[in-house]
C-alpha positions as CSV (number, residue, x, y, z in Angstrom):
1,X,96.5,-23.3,124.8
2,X,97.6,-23.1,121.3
3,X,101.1,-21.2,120.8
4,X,100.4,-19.0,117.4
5,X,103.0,-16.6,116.4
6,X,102.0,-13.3,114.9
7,X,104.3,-13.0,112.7
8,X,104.9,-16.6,111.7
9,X,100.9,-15.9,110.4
10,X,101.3,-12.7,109.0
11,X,104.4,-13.9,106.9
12,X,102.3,-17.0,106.1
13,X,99.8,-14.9,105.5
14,X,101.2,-12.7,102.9
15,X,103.0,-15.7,101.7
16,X,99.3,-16.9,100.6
17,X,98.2,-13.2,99.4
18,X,101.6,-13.6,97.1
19,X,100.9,-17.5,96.0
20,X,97.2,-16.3,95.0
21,X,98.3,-12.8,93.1
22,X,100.9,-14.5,91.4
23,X,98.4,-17.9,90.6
24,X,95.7,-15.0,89.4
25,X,97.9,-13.0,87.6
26,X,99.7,-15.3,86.0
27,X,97.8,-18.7,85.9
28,X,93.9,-18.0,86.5
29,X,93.8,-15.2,84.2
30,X,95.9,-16.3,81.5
31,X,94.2,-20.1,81.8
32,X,90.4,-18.0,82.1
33,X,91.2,-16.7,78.8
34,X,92.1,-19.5,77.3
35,X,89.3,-21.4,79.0
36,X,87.5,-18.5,77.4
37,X,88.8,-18.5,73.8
38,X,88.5,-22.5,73.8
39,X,85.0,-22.1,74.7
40,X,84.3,-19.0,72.4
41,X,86.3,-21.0,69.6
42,X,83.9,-24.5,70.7
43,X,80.9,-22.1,70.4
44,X,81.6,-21.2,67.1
45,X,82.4,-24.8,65.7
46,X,79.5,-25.2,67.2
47,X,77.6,-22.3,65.2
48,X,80.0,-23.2,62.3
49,X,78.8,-26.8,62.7
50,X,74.9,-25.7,63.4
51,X,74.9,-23.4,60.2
52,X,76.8,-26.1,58.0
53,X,74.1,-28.7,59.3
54,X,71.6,-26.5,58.2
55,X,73.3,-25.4,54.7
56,X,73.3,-29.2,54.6
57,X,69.7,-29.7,55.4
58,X,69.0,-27.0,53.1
59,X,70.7,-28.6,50.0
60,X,69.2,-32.0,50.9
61,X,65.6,-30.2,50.3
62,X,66.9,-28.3,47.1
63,X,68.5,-31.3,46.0
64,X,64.9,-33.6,46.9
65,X,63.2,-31.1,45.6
66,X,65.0,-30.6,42.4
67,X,65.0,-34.2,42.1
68,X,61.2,-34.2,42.4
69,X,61.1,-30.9,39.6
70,X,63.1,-33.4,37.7
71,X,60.9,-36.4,38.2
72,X,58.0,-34.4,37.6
73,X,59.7,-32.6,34.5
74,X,60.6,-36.6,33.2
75,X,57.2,-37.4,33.9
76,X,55.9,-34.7,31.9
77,X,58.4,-35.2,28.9
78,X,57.3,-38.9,28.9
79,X,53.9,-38.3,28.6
80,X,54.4,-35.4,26.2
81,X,56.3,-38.0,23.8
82,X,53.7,-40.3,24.6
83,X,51.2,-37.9,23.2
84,X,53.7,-36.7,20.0
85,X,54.2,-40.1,19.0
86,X,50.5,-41.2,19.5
87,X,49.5,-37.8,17.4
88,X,52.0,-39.0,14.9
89,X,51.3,-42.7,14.5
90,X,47.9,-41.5,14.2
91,X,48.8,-39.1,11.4
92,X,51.2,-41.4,9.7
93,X,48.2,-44.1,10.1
94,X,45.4,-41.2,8.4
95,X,48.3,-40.7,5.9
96,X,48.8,-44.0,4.8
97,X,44.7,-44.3,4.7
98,X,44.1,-41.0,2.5
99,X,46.8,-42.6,0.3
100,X,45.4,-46.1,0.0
101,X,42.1,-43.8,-0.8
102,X,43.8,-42.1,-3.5
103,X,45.5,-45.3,-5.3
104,X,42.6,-46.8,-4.8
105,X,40.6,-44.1,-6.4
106,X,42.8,-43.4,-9.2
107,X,43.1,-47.3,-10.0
108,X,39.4,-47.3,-9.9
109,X,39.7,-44.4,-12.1
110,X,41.9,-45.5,-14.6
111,X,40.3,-49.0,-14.7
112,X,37.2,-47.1,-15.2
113,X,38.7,-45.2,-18.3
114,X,40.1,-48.2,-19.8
115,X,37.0,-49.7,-19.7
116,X,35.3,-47.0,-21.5
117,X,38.4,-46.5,-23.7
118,X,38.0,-50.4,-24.8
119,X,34.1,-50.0,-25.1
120,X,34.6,-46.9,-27.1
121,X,37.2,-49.2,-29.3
122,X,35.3,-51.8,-29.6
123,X,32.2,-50.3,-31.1
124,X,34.1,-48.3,-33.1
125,X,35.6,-51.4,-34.7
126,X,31.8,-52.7,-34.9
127,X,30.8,-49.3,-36.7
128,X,33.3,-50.1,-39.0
129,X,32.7,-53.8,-39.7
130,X,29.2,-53.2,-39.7
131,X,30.0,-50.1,-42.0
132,X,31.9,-52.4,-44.5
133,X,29.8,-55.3,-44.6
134,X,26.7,-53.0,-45.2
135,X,28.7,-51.5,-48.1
136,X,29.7,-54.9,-49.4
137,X,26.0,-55.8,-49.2
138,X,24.7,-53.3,-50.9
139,X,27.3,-53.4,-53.7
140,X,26.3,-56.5,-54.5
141,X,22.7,-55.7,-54.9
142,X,22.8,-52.5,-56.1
143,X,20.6,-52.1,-59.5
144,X,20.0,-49.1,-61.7
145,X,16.3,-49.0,-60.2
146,X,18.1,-48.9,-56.6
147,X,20.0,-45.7,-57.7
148,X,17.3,-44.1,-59.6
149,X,15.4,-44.5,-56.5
150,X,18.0,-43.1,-54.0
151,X,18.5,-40.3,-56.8
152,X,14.6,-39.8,-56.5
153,X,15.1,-39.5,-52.4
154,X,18.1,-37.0,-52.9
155,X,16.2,-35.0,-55.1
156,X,13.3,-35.0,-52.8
157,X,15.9,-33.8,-50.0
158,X,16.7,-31.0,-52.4
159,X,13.3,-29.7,-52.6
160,X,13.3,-29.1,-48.5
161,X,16.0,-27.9,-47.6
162,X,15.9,-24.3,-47.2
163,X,18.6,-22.3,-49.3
164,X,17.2,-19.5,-50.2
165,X,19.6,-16.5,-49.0
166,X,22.2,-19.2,-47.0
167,X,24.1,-19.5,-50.1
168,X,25.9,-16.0,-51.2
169,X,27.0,-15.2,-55.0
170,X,29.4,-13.0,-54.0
171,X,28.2,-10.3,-56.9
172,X,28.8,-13.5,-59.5
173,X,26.5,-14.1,-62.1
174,X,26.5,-18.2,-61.4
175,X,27.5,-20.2,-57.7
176,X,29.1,-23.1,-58.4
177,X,27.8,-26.3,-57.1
178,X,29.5,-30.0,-57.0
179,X,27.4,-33.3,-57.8
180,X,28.8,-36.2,-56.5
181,X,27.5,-39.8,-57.1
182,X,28.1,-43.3,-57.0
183,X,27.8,-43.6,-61.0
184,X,27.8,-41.3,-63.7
185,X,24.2,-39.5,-63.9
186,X,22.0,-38.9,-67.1
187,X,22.0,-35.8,-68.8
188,X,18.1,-35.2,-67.8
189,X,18.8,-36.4,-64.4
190,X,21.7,-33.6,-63.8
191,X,19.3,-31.2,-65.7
192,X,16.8,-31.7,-62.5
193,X,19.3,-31.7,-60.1
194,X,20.7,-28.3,-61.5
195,X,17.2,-26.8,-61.7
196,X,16.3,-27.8,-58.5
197,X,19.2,-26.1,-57.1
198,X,18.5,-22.8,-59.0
199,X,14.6,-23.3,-57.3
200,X,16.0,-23.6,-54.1
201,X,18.5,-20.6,-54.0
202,X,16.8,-18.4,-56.3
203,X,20.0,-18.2,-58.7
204,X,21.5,-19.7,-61.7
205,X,23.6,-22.3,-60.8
206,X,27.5,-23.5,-62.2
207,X,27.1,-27.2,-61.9
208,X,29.9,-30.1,-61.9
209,X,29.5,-33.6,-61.7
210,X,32.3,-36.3,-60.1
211,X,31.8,-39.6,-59.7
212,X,32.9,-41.5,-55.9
213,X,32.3,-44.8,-55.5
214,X,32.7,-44.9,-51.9
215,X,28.9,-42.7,-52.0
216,X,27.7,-46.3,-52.7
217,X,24.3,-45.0,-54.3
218,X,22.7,-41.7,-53.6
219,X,24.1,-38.3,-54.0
220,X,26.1,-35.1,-52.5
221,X,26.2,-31.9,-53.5
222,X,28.6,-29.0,-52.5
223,X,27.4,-25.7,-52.4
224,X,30.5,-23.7,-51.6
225,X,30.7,-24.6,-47.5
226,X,27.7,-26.4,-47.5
227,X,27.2,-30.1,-48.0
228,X,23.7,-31.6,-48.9
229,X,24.9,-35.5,-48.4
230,X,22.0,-37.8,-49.7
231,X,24.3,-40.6,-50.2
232,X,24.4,-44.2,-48.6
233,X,27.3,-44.1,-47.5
234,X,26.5,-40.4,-45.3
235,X,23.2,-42.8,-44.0
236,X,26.0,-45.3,-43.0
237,X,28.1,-42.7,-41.7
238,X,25.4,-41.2,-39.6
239,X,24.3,-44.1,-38.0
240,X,28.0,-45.2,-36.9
241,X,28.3,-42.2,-35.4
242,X,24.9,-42.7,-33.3
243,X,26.3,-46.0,-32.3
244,X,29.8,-44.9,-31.4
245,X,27.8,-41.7,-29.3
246,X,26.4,-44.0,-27.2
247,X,29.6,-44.9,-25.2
248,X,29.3,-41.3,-23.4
């Protein structure tokens, strides 16, 4: 039979009720709480680590995503310069068209008026060869029949012409009048002249008489602004100028 003593126990006993008090009171608890702080404190590294995972996930996707804004933005300037510098070669290109246009038009122009300008020249120096030699010509043929004859066609030119009220007196009894020829006129023959005149206008006439040789044959007379040319040399003059007008 097993000997236990009572006591022995009971001491043993409280002994153990002692041990564990003093092991709760001052080991388990004070170890629980720092088995609980470590794991409060692990918990949050572990949020702390969670939330900085996901702060880093989230810049990851703002960074991708800006990168792709900022591919997308490159993209878009690319092709915008793309377009600006296809706009502009094309207006530099229409530029440098319009202007070859231009040049070419104003060269075409200005070849154009030189042309004319040289034509215009060059019959103008015919009129006046043609002109000269004509004069020379008739210089050398020129009779005393050949002038009464143009004198006869002046005088006929007198007689149709229509001066009657073109030519004003101004309240004076005579209007003067200027005969101009190639050679000195008879008496008679300015006699006609003069009363032809005086036909014509219906009043007495002041007439002068000059001698030009450049009228070549024929005659002009001056009736103050008026000038009645029956001379060769206005004929020549006339026909010069035709010749010349046909440039335009």
């Amino acid at each position: 039979m097993l000997d236990i003593n009572l006591s022995t126990l009971l001491l043993q006993v409280a002994n153990f009720l002692i041990m564990a008090y003093i092991l709760t009171r001052f080991l388990f608890k004070p170890l629980k709480e720092m088995l609980d702080k470590r794991a409060q404190q692990a918990t949050k590294a572990m949020d702390e680590a969670e939330e900085a995972t996901r702060e880093a996930e989230r810049l990851r996707l703002e960074y991708e995503k800006k990168h792709d804004n900022i591919d997308a933005e490159f993209a878009a300037l690319k092709n915008e310069a793309r377009i600006v510098i296809d706009q502009t070669r094309q207006q530099m290109l229409q530029e440098a068209y319009d202007e070859i246009e231009a040049m070419r038009a104003r060269a075409q122009e200005e070849v154009e008026q030189q042309r004319s300008e040289a034509l215009r020249l060059h019959r103008i120096k015919i009129g006046e060869l043609v002109t000269t030699l004509i004069q020379r010509m008739m210089k050398d043929i020129l009779t005393p029949q050949v002038h009464q004859a143009y004198l006869d066609a002046f005088l006929d030119q007198l007689r149709s012409v229509q001066l009657n009220g073109r030519i004003s007196s101004n309240g004076e009894e005579t209007i003067s009048a200027e005969l101009i020829t190639a050679t000195p006129l008879a008496p008679e023959s300015e006699t006609r002249v003069a009363a032809i005149l005086e036909t014509a206008i219906s009043h007495p006439v002041d007439m002068t008489c000059r001698v030009d040789p450049d009228v070549i044959t024929g005659a002009m007379v001056r009736l103050g602004d008026m000038l009645i040319d029956g001379s060769l040399q206005g004929q020549l003059q006339q026909l010069r100028s035709r010749y010349e007008a046909e440039i335009e």
